[in-house]
C-alpha positions as CSV (number, residue, x, y, z in Angstrom):
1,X,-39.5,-45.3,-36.6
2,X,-36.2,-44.7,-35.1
3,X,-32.8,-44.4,-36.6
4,X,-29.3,-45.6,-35.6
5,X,-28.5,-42.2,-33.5
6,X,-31.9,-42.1,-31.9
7,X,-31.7,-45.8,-30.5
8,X,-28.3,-45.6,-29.2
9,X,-29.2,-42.0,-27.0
10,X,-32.1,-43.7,-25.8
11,X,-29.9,-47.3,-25.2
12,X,-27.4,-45.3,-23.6
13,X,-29.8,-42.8,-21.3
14,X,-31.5,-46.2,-19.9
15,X,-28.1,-47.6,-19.1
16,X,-27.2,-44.4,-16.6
17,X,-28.3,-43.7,-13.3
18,X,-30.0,-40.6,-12.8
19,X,-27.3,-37.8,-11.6
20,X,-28.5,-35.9,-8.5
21,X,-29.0,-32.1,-9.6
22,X,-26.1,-29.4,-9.1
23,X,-25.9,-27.2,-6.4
24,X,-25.7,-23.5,-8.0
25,X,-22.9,-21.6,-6.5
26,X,-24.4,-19.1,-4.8
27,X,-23.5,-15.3,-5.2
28,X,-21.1,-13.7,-2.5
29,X,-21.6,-10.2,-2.8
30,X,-18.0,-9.7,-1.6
31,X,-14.6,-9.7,-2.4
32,X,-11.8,-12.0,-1.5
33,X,-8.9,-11.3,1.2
34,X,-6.6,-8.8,0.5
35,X,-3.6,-10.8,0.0
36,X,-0.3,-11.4,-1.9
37,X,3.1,-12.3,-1.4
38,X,6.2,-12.3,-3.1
39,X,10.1,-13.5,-1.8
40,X,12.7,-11.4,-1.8
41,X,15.8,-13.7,-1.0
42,X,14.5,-15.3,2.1
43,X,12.9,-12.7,3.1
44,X,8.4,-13.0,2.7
45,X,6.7,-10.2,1.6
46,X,3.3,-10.0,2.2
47,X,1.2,-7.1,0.5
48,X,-2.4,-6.4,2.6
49,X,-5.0,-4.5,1.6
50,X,-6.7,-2.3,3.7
51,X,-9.5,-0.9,1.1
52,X,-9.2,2.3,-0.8
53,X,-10.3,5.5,-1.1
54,X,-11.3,7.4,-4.3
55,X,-8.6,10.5,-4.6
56,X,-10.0,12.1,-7.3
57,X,-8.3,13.2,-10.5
58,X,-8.7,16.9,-9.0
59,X,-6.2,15.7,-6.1
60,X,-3.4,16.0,-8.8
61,X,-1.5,19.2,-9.5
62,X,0.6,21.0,-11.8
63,X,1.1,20.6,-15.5
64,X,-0.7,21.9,-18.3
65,X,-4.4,22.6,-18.4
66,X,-6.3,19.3,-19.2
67,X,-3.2,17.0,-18.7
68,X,-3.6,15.1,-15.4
69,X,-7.1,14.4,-17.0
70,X,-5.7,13.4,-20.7
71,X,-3.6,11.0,-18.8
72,X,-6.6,9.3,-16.8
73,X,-8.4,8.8,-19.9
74,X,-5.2,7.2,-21.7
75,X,-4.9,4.8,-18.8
76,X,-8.4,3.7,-19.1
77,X,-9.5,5.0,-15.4
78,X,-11.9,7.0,-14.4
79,X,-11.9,10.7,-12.9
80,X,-13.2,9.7,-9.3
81,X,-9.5,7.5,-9.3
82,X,-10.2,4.9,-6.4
83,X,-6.7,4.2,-5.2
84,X,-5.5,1.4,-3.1
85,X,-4.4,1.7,0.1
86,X,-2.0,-0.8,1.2
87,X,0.3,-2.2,3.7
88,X,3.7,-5.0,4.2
89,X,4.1,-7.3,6.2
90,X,8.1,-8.3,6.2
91,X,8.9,-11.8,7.2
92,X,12.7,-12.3,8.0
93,X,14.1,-15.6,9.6
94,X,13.7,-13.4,13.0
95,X,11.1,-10.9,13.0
96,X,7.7,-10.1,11.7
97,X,7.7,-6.4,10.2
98,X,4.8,-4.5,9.6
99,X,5.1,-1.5,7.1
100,X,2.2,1.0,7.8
101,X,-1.2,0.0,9.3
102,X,-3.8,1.0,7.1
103,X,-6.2,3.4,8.3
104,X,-7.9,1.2,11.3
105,X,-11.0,3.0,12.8
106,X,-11.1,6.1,11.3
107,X,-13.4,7.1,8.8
108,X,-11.8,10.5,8.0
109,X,-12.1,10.1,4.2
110,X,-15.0,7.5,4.0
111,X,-15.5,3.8,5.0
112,X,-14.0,1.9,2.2
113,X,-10.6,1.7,4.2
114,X,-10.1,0.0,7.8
115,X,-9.8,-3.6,6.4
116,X,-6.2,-4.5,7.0
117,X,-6.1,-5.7,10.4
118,X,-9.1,-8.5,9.0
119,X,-7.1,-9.0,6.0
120,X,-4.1,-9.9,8.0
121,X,-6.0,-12.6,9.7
122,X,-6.7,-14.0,6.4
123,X,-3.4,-14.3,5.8
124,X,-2.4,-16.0,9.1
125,X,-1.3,-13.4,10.9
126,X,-2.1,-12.2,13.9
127,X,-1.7,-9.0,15.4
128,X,0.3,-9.9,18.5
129,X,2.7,-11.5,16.3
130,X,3.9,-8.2,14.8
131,X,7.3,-7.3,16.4
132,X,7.5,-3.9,14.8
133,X,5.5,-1.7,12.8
134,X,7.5,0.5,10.7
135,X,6.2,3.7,9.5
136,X,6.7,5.5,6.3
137,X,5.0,8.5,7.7
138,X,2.2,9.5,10.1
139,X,-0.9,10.4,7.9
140,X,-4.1,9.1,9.1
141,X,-4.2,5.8,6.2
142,X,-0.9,4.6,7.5
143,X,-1.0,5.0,11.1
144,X,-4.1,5.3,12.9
145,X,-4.0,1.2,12.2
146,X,-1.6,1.1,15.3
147,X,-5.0,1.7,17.6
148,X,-8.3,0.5,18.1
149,X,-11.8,2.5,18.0
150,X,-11.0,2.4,22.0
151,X,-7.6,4.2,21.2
152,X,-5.4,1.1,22.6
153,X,-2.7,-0.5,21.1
154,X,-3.6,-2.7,18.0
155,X,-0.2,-4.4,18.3
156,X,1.0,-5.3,21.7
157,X,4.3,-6.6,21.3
158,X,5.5,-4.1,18.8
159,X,7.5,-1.1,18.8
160,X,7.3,1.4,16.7
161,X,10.0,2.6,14.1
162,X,9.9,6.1,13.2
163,X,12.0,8.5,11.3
164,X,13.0,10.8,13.8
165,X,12.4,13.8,11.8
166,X,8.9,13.1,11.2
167,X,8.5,12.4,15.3
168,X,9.5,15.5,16.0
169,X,7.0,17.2,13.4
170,X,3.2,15.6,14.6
171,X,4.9,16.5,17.8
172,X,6.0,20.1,17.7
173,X,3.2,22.7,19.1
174,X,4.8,25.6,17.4
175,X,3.9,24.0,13.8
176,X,0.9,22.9,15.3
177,X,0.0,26.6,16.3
178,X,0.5,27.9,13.1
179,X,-0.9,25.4,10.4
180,X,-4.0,26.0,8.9
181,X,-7.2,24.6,10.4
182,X,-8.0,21.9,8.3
183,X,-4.2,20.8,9.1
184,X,-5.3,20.2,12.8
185,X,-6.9,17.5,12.9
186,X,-3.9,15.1,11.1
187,X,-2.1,16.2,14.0
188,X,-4.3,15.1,16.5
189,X,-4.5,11.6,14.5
190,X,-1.0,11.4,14.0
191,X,-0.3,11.8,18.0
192,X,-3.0,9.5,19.2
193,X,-2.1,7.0,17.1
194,X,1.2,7.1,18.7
195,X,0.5,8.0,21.7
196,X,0.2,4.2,22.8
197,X,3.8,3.4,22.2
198,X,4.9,6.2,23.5
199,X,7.2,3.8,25.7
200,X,8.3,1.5,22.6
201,X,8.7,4.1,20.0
202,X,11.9,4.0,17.9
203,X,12.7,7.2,16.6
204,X,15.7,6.6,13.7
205,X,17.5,8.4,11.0
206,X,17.9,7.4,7.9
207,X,20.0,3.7,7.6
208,X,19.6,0.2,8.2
209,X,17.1,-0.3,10.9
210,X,17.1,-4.0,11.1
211,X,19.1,-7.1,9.3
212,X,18.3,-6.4,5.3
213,X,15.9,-3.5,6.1
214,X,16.7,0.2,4.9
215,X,15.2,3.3,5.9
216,X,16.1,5.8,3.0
217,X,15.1,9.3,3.2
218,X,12.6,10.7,0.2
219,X,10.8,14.2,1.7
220,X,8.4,16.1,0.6
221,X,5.1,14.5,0.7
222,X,5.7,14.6,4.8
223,X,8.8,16.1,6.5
224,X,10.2,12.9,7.8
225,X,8.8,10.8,4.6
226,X,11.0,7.6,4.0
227,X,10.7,4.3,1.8
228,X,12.0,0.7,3.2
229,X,14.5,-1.3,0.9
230,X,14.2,-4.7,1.5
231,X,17.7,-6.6,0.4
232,X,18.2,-10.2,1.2
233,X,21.5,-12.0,-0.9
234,X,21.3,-10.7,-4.8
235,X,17.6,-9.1,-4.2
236,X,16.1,-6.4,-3.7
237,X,12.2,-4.6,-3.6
238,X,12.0,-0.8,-2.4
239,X,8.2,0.2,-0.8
240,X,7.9,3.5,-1.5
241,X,5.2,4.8,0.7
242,X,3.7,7.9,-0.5
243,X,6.4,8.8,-3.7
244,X,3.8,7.8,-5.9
245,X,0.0,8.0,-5.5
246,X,-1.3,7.2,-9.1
247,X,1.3,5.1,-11.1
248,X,0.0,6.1,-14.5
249,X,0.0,9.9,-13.8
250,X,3.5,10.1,-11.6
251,X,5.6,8.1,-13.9
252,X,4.6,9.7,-17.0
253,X,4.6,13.1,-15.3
254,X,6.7,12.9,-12.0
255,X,6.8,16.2,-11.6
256,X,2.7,16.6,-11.0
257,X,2.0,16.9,-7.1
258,X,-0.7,15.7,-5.0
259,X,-3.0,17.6,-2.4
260,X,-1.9,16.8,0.7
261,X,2.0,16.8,-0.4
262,X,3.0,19.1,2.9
263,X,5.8,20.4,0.2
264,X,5.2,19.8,-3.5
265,X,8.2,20.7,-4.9
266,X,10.3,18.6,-2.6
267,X,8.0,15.6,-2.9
268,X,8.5,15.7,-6.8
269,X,12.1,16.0,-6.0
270,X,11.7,13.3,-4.1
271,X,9.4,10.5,-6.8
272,X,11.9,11.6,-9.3
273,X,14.9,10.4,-7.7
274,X,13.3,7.3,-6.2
275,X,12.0,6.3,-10.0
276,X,15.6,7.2,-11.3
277,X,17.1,5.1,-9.4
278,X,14.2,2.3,-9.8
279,X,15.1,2.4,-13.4
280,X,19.0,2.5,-13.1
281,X,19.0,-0.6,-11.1
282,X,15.8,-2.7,-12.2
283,X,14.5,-2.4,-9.1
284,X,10.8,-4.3,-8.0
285,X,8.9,-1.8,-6.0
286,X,5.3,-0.9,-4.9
287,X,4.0,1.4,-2.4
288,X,1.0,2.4,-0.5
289,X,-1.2,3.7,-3.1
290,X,0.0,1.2,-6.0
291,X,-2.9,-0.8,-7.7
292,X,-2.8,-3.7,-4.9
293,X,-0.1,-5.6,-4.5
294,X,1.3,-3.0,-7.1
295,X,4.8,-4.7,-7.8
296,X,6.6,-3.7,-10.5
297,X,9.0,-1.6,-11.9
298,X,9.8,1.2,-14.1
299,X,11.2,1.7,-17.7
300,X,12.9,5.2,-18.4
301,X,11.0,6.9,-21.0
302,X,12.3,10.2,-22.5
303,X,12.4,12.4,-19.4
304,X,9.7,10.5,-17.8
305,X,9.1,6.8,-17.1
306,X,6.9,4.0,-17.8
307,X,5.6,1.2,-15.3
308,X,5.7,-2.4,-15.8
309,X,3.3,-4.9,-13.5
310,X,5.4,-7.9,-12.3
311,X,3.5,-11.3,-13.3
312,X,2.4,-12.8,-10.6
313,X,4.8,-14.9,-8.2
314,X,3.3,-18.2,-9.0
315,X,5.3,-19.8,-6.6
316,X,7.5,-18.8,-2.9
C-alpha cells in the first residue's frame, strides 16, 4: 500500500528523463600557475613564481637561544621553512620590466625552483617581450634566470639593469681570490649569468632608472643589494629583494640574519630601515622570498613590526 509521499516520488521519477552520469573530475597531481597581479596607478604588477626552496629554520641567526625556533612555532610553520622564491614583472604604458629571473637551470639548492620562465607563459608573457630585466642582486635564484641550460640569453631583447656596485663585486678577481671556497662557485654563477649581456648591461647607481621606477640602495645581504619602488600618480609598492627572507621571523625580530647575508650586520641595518619606512608611510610591499605574491605591509610594533597580507586585488 502506498502513501501520499511514496506515489508522488514514484509519479515524479516516471515523469524525468534519465540524466546521463557525471564525469568525476579527475585528480591533477599539480599545482596551478604561479600568478598574481596587482595595479599600482597604471602601472601592472605581475608577481611569478618560480618554486621555492626549503631554507631551514637553522639558516636564521642571532638572538637568544631557542628564539628563531619559538617564533616558527608561533607562526604555525614548520622548521624545514620552504620559502618562496619569486619574481615581477612591471608593466608601464611603455615597457615590460622584469625584476629578477628566478633561478632558471640551476639546481644549486634542489629542483623545486626553475619554474618562472613557464609561469610567465602562463601569464601571457613571453620572454622576448621583456625589455629589461632588473636585478636586485646577482645570487644564483635571481639571476641565473637570464640564461638557458645552454648558457644563452633567456631574454633577447633585454638589457640588463644592475647596480653598479654589485657589477663590480661578481666581477672583481681580487675578492674572488680571497673568498672562501664554498663562495666560488656564486661567483662563477653570478658572471655566467651575465656574461650574455655583457653588451646590454646597464650598470646604475642608486635613483630613478626608468619613468616611476626607483632603485634604492639597502646593503648588506649583497654589496650592491637594492629594492625597486614602483610609483605611479598617488601609489606606491616597494619589492624588496632579499631585506626579508621569512616575514614572520624578520619583522618580529629584524635584527636576526640569514646565512648567506655577505654582511649581517649591515643587512639588518638595512631590513630595519626598509620596514621603518614601510610603516611610516603605509607602504604595500613584497619581495623575493615573501609567501607568494606576498603583498602587504607592516604595522610598527614595540621596537619591532608586525605584517599584514593585502586581500586579494579582486579586480585591475
Amino acid at each position: 500500500m502506498l502513501n501520499r509521499r511514496q506515489w508522488l516520488a514514484g509519479s515524479a521519477a516516471a515523469l524525468l528523463p534519465a540524466l546521463p552520469a557525471l564525469a568525476r573530475a579527475p585528480l591533477t597531481a599539480a599545482q596551478v600557475p604561479g600568478i598574481y597581479r596587482r595595479k599600482v596607478g597604471d602601472i601592472e604588477v605581475t608577481a611569478i613564481l618560480d618554486g621555492y626552496v626549503p631554507l631551514g629554520a637553522k639558516s636564521y641567526m642571532g638572538g637568544d637561544a631557542g628564539e628563531v625556533s619559538r617564533l616558527v612555532a608561533e607562526a604555525g610553520l614548520t622548521e624545514a621553512l620552504p620559502t618562496s622564491v619569486n619574481a615581477f614583472v612591471v608593466n608601464t604604458k611603455d615597457r615590460t620590466y622584469l625584476l629578477d629571473t628566478g633561478s632558471g637551470a640551476w639546481t644549486g639548492m634542489g629542483d623545486t625552483m626553475g619554474r618562472a620562465e613557464a609561469n610567465l607563459r602562463a601569464a601571457g608573457i613571453e620572454p622576448a617581450q621583456i625589455d629589461a630585466v632588473i636585478l636586485t642582486h646577482a645570487h644564483p635564484d635571481h639571476a641565473e634566470g637570464l640564461v638557458t641550460a645552454q648558457k644563452a640569453a633567456r631574454f633577447p631583447n633585454a638589457e640588463v639593469v644592475i647596480h653598479e656596485t654589485e657589477y663590480a663585486f661578481w666581477h672583481d678577481d681580487g675578492i674572488l681570490s680571497r673568498v672562501p671556497a664554498e663562495m666560488k662557485p656564486f661567483f662563477a654563477s653570478a658572471r655566467g649569468a651575465l656574461a650574455p649581456y655583457a653588451a646590454r648591461t646597464r650598470k646604475v647607481k642608486a635613483g630613478e632608472i626608468a619613468p616611476g621606477l626607483t632603485l634604492e640602495d639597502a646593503p648588506g645581504h649583497t654589496p650592491g643589494h637594492s629594492v625597486l619602488r614602483l610609483s605611479s600618480g598617488k601609489e606606491q609598492v616597494l619589492l624588496v629583494g632579499d631585506c626579508v627572507h621569512n616575514v614572520a621571523i624578520q619583522t618580529a625580530r629584524p635584527e636576526i640574519t640569514f646565512v648567506f647575508d655577505g654582511d649581517g650586520a649591515q643587512a639588518a641595518a638595512s631590513r630595519r630601515r626598509v620596514l621603518d619606512m614601510i610603516a611610516a608611510d603605509g607602504i604595500p610591499f613584497s619581495g623575493a622570498h615573501m609567501p607568494f605574491p606576498g603583498f602587504g605591509t607592516v604595522k610598527k610594533n614595540g621596537n619591532a613590526f608586525r605584517f599584514v597580507p593585502a586581500e586579494w586585488s579582486y579586480t585591475l
